[in-house]
N, C-alpha and C positions, 0 to 999 in steps of 0.2 A: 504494500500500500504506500505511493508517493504522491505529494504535491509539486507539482510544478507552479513555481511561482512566477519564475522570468526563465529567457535565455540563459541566463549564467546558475541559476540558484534551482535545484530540483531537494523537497526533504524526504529522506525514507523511515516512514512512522516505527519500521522493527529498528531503527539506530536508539528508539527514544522509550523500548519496550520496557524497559527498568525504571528508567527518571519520569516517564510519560510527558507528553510535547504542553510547554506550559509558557506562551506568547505573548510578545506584549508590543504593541503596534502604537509611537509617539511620535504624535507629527503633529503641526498647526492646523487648523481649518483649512480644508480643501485641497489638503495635500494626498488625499488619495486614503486613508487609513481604513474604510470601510470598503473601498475598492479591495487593497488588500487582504483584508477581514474576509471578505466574500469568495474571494480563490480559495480559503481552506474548508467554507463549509460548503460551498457547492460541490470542491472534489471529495470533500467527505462523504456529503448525499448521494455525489455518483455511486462510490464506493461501499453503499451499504450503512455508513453511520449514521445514529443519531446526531441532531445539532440541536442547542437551545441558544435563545437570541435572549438577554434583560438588557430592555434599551427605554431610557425616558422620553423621548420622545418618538415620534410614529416616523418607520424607513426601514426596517428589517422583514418587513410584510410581503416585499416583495420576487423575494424567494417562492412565496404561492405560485409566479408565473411559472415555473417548471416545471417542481417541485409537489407531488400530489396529496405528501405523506407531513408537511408541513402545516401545523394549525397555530392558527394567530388568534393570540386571544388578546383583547382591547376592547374598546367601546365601539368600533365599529366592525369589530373580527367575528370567528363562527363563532367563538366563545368571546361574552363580556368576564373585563376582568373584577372581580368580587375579592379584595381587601381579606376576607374573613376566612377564606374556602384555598390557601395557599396548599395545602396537602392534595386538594384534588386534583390540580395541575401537575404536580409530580408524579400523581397517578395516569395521567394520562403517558406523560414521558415512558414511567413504567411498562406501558403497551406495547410502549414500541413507535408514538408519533413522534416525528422533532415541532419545535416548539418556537416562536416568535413571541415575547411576552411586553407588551407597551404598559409598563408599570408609569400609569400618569392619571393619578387622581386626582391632581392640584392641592393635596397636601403633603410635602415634603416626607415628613416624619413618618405618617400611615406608609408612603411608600416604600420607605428604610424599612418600616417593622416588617412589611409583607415582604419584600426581595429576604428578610435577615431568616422569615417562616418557609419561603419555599428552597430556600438553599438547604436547610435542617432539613426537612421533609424529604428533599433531592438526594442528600446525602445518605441519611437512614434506608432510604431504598434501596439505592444503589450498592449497599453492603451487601444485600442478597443478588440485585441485576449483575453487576461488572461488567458491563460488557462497553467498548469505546465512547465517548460521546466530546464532542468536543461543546462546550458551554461559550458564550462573548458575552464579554460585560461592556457595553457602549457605556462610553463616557465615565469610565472606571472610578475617576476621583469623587464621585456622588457616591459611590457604594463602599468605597472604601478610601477615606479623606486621609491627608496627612495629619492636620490638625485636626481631631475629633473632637466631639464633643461625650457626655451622656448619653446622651439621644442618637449618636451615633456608634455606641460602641455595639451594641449587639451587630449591627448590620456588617460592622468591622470585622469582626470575630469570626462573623461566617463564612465571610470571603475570603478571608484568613487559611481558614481551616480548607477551602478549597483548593486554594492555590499550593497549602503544604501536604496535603493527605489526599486528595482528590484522586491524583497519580494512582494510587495503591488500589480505585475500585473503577479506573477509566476513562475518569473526568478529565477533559484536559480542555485549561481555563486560555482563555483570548483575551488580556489585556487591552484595550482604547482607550487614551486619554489625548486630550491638545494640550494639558497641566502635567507635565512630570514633573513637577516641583508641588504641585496638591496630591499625587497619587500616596499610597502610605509606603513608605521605602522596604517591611517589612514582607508587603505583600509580591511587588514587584520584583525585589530583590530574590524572590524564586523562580521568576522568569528563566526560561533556558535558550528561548530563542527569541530574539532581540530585534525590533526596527527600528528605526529612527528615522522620519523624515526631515522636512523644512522647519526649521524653526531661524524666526528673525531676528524676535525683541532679546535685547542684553541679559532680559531675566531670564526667558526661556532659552537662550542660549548657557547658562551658568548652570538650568537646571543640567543640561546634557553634559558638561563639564564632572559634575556630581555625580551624574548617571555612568559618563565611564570611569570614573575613580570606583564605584560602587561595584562595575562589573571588570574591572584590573584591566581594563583597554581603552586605548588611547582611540580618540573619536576626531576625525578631524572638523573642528566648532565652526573653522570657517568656510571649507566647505558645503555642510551642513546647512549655514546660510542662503547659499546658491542654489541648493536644490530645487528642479522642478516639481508639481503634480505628478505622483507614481514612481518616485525616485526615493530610494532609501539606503542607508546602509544597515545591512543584513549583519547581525551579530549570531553567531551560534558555534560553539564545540572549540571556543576559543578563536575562533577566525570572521575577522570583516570582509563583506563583500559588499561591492557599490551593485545595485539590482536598478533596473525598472518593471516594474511589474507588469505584467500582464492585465488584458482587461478582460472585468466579469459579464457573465452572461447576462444571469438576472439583472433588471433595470435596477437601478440607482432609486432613492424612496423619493427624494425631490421630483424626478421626474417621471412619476411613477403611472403605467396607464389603466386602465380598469382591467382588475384582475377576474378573470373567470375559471380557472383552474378549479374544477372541485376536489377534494378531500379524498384520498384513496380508498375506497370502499371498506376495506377490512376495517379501516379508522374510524369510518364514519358511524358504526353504530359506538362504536368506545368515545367519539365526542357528541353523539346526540345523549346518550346515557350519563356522561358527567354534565354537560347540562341540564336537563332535568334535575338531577344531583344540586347543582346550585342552587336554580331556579327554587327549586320546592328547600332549600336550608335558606335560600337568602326571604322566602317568604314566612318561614318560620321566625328570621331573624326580626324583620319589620315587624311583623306580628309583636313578635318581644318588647321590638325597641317602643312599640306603639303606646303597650300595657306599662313599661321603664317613665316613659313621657307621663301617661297619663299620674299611675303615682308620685311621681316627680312632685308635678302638680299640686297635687294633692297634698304632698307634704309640706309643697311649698305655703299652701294656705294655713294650712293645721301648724304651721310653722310662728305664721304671721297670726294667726290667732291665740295662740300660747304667749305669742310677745304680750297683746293687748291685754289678755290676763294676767298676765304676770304685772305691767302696768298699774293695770286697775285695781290688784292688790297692793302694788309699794304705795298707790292712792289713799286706799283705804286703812292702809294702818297708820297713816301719818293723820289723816282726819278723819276716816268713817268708826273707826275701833278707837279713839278716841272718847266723841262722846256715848260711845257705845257701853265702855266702862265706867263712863259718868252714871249711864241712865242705872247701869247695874248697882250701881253703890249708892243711888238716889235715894231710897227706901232710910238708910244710914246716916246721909245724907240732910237728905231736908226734914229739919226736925219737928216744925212747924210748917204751917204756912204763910209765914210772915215772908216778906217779899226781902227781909233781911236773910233771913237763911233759906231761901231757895239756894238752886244751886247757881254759882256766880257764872259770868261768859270767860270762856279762856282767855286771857290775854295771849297777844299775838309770841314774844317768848314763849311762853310754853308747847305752841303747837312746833315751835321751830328748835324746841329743845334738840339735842344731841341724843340724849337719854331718853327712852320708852318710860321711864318711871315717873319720869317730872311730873305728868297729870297728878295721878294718885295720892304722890307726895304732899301738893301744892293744894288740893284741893283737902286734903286732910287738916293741913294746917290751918284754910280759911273755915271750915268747919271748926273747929277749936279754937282761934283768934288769940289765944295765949301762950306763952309760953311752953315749951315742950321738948324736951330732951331726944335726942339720936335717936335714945332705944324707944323711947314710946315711937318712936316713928316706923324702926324696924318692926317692934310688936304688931305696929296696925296694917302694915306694909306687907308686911314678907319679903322683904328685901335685905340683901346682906349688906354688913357695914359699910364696908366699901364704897358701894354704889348709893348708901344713903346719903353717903358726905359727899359726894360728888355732884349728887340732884341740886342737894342744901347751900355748897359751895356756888352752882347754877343761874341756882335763885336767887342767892346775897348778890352777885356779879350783875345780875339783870334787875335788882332794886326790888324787888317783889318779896322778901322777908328780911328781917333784921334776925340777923347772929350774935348772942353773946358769948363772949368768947374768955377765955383764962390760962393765963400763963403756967404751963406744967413742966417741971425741972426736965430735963433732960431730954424732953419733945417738941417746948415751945408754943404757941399757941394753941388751942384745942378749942373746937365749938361747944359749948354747955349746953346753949338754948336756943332753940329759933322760936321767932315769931312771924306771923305772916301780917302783910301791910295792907292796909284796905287798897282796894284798886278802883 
């Protein structure tokens, strides 16, 4: 089994049957990398392989023109792509279809989590399949970044693990970037066979600088500048070769013309059946998410109705349990009916007391108008000492009882007596 790529460069897949062929194709915009890219899975499909495409945006689809065993799943493919359901794609792989996957939901991160689930999935399979499959990650540095983040490490990880163990069950990964200075040097740095196209800018010439200090060969940066579209130098088994590539069959995705190729028949019950599969989980999902929303909802009121109680209670004990307590102690209270001892209006202090006790206290004492000690206070109170000097202390501060007060050796002042002050 051989790729010819150019004139001068042909590879023979039994040289790479130990290390297994693991490529990585870096060149600027337009320089040919998916042209490239495309010599080794179309002579792979000649040849009997599986291929699988993860590319974020839509241009690998049109492999269909050939190709019958090729299924594209997207939002406009036989299969839509479904976020949730990454294991069932793998199962179709498992069949034995190659695979176009347009991971583009328009949220970045859901599409890291799902490339980081079907790569797991891919791999876990594959431990029982083994059999060849070559995989391309377009646009490499979004799946596996130099600078990560959190949110980016799982998807790292699994790229990771592809490019260093893959070899062992078949897998052989196809690098794409235009950033070899954003790709992660870990993952790259397992490449075994090497491209390099045009690169212009100062940066991305220093990244190539880095790139052959990382692969112990001397790259030349300025010619590299010069290169045309489909011009590379070929790194592999220790040797540079300057190539021009060959060009591929299947159209280019830009200029891509209405595909009608249908699906290989063997395949097409194995992708009408994991459709359905979807279909009928992504309707149970909506279902879910429907029932998720509704109680949502629901809590979210019962949420905002517990605030308003709760509210209406810190309300209520500030002034409804107030004279609540009043009216309870009323009986006690009002001794007569003389409009002297009814029960007095709280002054505005004591509703704004600190202390829950101050009513009780305050209104004990206008009830008794004379003199009276701590402990009678405590006694009629139930309140401990503590908190009775603290009410007492409240009320002197706020001019509403008179404290007498007496000097005691080695404590210094002490209350004796309060009175309460007419108001």
């Amino acid at each position: 089994m051989k790729f010819r790529i150019s004139d001068n460069l042909e590879i023979d897949y039994s040289s790479y049957a130990v290390t297994g062929m693991r490529v990585s194709i870096l060149a600027s915009s337009g320089a040919g990398k998916s042209n490239l890219a495309a010599l080794f899975l179309e002579q792979a499909l000649d040849q009997g392989l599986q291929v699988c495409v993860i590319e974020p945006v839509e241009e690998w689809r049109t492999l269909k023109a050939e190709f019958d065993n090729v299924v594209w799943v997207g939002d406009e493919g036989d299969i839509p792509l479904e976020p949730e359901m990454a294991g069932a794609y793998a199962k179709l792989l498992e069949d034995g279809a190659s695979m176009v996957l347009t991971v583009s939901t328009g949220d970045e991160f859901r599409d890291k989590d799902f490339v980081a689930s079907f790569l797991w999935s891919l791999y876990t399979r594959w431990r029982k399949v083994r059999r060849p499959m070559f995989i391309v990650f377009e646009e490499a540095d979004v799946y596996a970044p130099q600078m990560w983040s959190s949110t980016d490490r799982l998807c790292l990880s699994r790229v990771a693990t592809i490019a260093k163990r893959g070899r062992k069950l078949g897998i052989n990964p196809i690098f794409i970037s235009q950033r070899p200075a954003d790709i992660n040097k870990s993952v790259i740095s397992q490449s075994n066979i090497n491209f390099i196209g045009n690169f212009n800018t100062p940066q991305d010439l220093e990244s190539v600088r880095q790139f052959s200090k990382l692969i112990h060969l001397d790259l030349p940066t300025e010619d590299i500048a010069r290169l045309s579209p489909g011009e590379f130098y070929a790194v592999l088994k220790g040797y540079v070769y300057k190539i021009r590539s060959f060009l591929r069959r299947t159209p280019h995705g830009g200029i891509t013309p209405e595909l009608t190729r249908q699906i290989r028949p063997e395949l097409a019950s194995s992708v009408e059946e994991i459709r359905k599969t979807i279909e009928k989980e992504m309707e149970r999902l909506r279902a879910e998410r429907s029932e998720i929303e509704r109680l949502r909802r629901e809590n979210e009121q019962l949420r905002k109705k517990i605030q308003e109680y709760e509210d209406q209670m810190k309300t209520l004990k500030i002034i409804k349990e107030v004279p609540l307590e009043i009216q309870a102690k009323a009986p006690a209270i009002a001794v007569t009916a003389t409009p002297q001892t009814q029960t007095p209006q709280l002054p505005e202090a004591i509703l704004k007391s600190p202390y829950p006790e101050t009513v009780k206290v305050w209104l004990y004492l206008v009830q008794r108008m004379e003199p009276v000690s701590l402990k009678d206070i405590r006694a009629y109170t139930g309140f401990s000492e503590d908190r009775v000097r603290r009410v007492v202390r409240y009320l002197r501060n706020k001019g509403l009882v008179k404290a007498d007060t007496a000097h005691v050796a080695g404590i210094g002042y002490v209350i004796r007596r309060v009175t309460a002050k007419p108001v």
